[in-house]
N, C-alpha and C positions, 0 to 999 in steps of 0.2 A: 574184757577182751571180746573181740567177735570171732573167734576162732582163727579168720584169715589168715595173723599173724604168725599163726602154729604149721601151716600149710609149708612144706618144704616145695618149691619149684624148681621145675630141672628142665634142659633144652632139651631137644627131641628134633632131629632130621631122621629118624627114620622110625618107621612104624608096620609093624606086621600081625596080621588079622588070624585067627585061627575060629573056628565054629564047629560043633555037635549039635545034635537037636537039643538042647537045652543049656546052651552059655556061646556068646561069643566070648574070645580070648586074643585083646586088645595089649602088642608089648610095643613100648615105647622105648627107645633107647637113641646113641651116635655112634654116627657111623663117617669118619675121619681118612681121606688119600687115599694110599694105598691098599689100607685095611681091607679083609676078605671078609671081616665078623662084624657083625658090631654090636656095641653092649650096651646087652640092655636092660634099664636102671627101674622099670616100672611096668606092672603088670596089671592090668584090670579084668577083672572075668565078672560078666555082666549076661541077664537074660536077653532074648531076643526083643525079647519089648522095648527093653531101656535103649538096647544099640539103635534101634531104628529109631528112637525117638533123641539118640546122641546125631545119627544120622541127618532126620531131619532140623536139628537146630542148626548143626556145623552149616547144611545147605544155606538156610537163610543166612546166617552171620556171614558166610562166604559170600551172598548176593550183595547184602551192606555195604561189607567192607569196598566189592569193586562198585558199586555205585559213586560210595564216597573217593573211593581213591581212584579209582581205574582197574583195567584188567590184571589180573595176577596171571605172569609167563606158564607156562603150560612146562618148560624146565627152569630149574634155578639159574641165575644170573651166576 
């Protein structure tokens, strides 16, 4: 096995960032209508190094993807 397979994935429309001088605190969860809360299913707490360097990948992969495909809306459809 390559591990992959063992990797649970989960969807994610919302995301909230928290930071100390030593960890960002990265919670991923959904957030549904009328809901006030939303819940959230996954937590990462990571040094400042790795975030900025999570940072700079997401950027590039972000310019990729709209090269390939087009602009992504600035709100959800």
């Amino acid at each position: 096995m390559n591990g992959l397979s063992e990797v649970e994935a989960r969807y994610s429309n919302h995301l909230e960032i928290g930071q100390n001088s030593f960890e960002f605190v990265l919670e991923f969860g959904q957030l549904y209508g009328e809901s006030e809360k939303a819940l959230i299913h996954t937590r990462i707490v990571t040094s400042p190094f790795y975030a900025k360097q999570f940072s700079e990948i997401l950027r590039e992969c972000l310019r990729r993807h709209e090269e390939a495909v087009g602009p992504i809306p600035d709100h959800e459809i």
